[in-house]
N, C-alpha and C positions, 0 to 999 in steps of 0.2 A: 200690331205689336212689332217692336221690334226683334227682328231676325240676323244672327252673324252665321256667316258661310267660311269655309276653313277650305284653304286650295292649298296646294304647293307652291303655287309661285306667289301668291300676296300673303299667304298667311288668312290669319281673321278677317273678315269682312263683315261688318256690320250696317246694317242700312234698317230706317224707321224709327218712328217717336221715341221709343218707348226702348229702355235698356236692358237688356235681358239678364238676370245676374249668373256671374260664371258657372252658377252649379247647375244650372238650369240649361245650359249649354250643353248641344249633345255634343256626344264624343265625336274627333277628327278621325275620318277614317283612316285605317292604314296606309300611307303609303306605299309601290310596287317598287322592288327597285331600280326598274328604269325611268322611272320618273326623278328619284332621287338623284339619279347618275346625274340625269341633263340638267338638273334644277342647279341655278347660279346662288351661290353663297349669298348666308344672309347673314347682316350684324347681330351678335346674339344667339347663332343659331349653330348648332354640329354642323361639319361640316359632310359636303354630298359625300356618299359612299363610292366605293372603291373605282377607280377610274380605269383605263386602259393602263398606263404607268407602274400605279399600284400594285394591279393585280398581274401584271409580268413579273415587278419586284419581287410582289409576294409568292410566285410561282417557284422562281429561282432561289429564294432561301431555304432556311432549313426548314421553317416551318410552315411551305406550300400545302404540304397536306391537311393541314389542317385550314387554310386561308378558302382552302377549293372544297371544302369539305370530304375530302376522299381520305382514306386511312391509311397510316403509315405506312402498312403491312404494304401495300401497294409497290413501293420504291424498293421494295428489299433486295430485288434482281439487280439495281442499278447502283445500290450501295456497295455487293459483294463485287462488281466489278472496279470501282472504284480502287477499293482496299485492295486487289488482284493489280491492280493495276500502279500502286503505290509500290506495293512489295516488287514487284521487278524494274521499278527506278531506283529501289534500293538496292538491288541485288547489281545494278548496274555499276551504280558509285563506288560499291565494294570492289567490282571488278577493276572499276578504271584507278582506284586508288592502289590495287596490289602492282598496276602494270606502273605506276607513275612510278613507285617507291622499286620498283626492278629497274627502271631507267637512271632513279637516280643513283639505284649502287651502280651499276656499269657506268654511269659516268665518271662517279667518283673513285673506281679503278683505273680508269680509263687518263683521268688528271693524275693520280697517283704515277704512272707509265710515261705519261710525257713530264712531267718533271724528274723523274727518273733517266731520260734519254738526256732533258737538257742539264742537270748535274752533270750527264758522262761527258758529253760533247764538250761541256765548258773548261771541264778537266782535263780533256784530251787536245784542244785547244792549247790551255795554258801549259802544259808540259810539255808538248809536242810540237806545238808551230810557231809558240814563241819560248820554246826553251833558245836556253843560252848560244847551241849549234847554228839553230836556223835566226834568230837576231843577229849571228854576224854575219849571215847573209844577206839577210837584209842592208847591215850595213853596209856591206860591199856594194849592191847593187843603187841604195841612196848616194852614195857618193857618187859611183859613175851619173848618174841621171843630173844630181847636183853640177856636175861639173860641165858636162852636155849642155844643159840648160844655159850656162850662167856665161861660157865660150861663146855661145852664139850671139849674146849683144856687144855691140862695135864699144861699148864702152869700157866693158873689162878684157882687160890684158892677161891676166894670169887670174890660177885659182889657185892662191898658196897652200891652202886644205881642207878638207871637208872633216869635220871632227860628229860623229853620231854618238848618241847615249842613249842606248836602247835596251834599259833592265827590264830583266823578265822575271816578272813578279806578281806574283799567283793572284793576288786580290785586282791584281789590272786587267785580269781576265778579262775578253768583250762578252759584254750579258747576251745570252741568245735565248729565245723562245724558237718556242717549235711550230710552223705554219703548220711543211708536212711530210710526213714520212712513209715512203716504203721500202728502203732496206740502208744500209749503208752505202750505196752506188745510187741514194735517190733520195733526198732531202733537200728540206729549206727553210731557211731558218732566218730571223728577226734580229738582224745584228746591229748592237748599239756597241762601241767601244771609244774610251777615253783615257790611251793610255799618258805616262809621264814621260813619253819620249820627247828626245830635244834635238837639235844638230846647229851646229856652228859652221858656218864657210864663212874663210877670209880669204880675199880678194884685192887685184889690185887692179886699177884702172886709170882711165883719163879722159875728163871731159876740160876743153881747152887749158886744167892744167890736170896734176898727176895726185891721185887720191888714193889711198888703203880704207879699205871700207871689211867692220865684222857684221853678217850676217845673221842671226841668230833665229833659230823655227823651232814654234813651243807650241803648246793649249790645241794638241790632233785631236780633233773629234773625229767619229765617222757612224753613217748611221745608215741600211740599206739591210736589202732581202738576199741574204748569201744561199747558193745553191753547191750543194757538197757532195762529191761523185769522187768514194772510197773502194779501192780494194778491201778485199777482208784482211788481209796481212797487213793492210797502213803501209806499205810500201810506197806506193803514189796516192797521193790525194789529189784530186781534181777542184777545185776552187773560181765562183764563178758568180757577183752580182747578175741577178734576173734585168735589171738597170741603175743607169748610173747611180751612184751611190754621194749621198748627203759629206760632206766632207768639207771640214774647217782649220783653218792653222793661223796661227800669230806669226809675222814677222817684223823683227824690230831690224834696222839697220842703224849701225853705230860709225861715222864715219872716224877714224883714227890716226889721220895724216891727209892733209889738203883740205878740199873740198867739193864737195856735191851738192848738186840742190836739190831741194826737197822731192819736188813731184820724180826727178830721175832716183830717186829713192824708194820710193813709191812703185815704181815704174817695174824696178830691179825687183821689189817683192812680189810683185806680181805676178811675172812671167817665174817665177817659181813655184807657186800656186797654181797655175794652171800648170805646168809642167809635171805638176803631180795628179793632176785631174785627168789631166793626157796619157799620161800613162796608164791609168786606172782602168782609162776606156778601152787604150789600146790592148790590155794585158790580161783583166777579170769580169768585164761588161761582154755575159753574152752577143754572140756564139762566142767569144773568145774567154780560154779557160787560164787560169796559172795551174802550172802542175807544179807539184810539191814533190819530194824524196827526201821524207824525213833522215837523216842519220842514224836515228836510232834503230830504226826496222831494215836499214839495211844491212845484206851480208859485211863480215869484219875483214879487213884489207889494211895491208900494213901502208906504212908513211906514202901520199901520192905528190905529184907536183901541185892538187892546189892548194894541199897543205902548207909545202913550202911556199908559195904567192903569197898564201894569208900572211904567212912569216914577214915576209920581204914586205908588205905593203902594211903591216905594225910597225915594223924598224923604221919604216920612211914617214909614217906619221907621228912617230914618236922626234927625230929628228928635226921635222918643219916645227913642232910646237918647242921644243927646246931653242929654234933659232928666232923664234917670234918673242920668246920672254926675255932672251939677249937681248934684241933689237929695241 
């Protein structure tokens, strides 16, 4: 007769004449399941039971306990840590978020205060160090330096005058930001300024023949880390680039009688430009300080002699420009 045999690994196995019909067939016995494990997939067939892979996978989900057969109630030590363990990363964020939201108001006191210092300073600036007293100071001292300067090439003869225009005018203020501060005797500050100031020098000279030449200095930028060392009274100010400081100027030369050539044109703007760079260094580029003595903070004192200079050297600029517009 014929006989089929049922394995794991072939399946049915039949051998003999004779065909046994399937109901006749005894039943396959259970397989164990490690035989199922190792048994290679069959077309047609479920596939082996749970491998090494699997049964990790299925260890680590939610529903391990039940894959391993063991009872929920099992994990319950391990889920109340879990949840224990959740609630104090919340309680954490809570923390870190009250300290974030405390930093960000002190900071934004803290920008409130320095915009508040650089309002004053800007102000105290534009009415105080370029009020109208200390701009004619300036001009006084632009002139001398102009005139210094322009004396010492072999090409000019004479410096008929130096004319400045130097208004002070509150929106030309230099914008400053605030690096750093610890008191008024110790600051420093981010100074950009673009004022509308201008100056005129006419000149006369001679290269192999004899020329009048107007100078004219326009478009001052300046741009550098100003360091500011005040009494508390504003009495002296100490004033003081950390280094040299960024600094631009336009000079047109208009020759007005004779002539020059161009590059000694050129040449003549130049050495004014640097003449103002030179002084900068020599004067407000650490260690070297300008000191300042506003007018206004100081003691009241009746009429002095450089009152009257100032007099005498308007009467004699007024004078040269009167005899320029004859000529």
């Amino acid at each position: 007769a014929r006989r089929c045999r049922w394995s794991p690994a072939a399946g049915w196995d039949c051998t003999g004449p004779e065909v046994v019909p399937p109901h006749a067939m005894p039943p396959p016995s259970t397989p164990s399941p490690s035989s199922l494990a190792s048994a290679p997939p069959m077309p047609g067939r479920m596939p082996p039971a749970f491998g090494p892979a699997i049964a990790s996978a299925c260890s680590e989900s939610s529903i391990g306990s039940q894959c391993s057969g063991s009872s929920p109630v099992s994990n319950g030590g391990r889920n109340e840590t879990s949840v224990r363990a959740v609630l104090e990363r919340a309680d954490e964020v809570d923390a870190l978020r009250d300290r974030v939201a405390m930093l960000e108001s002190r900071l934004h006191e803290a920008d409130k205060t320095r915009k508040m210092w650089e309002a004053c300073m800007t102000s105290m600036v534009g009415a105080i160090l370029l009020g109208p007293e200390m701009n004619d100071m300036y001009k006084h001292e632009c002139s001398a330096l102009l005139t210094q300067a322009l004396m010492s090439l072999e090409q000019i003869d004479r410096v008929r005058y130096v004319d400045c225009s130097f208004p002070s005018v509150p929106s030309e203020a230099p914008r400053l930001s605030l690096d750093l501060w610890h008191s008024l005797s110790a600051s420093e500050w981010q100074l950009r300024w673009s004022p509308s100031w201008s100056m005129q020098i006419a000149v006369e000279g001679s290269h192999y023949v004899g020329f009048r030449m107007l100078l004219r200095i326009h478009s001052v930028t300046m741009a550098g880390t100003l360091r500011v060392n005040s009494t508390t009274d504003l009495r002296t100010i100490r004033l003081s680039f950390v280094e040299q400081p960024q600094m631009q100027m336009s000079v047109e030369c208009t020759v007005a009688w004779g002539s020059l050539p161009l590059p000694l044109q050129n040449y003549i703007g130049d050495t004014v430009v640097e003449e103002f760079r030179a002084w900068f260094n020599r004067q407000m580029v650490q260690p070297n300080e300008l000191v300042l003595n506003p007018p206004a903070f100081q003691p009241k004192s009746t009429l002095t002699d450089a009152d009257v200079q100032k007099a005498m050297r308007a009467a004699t600029l007024a004078r040269e420009l009167s005899d320029l517009n004859v000529s």
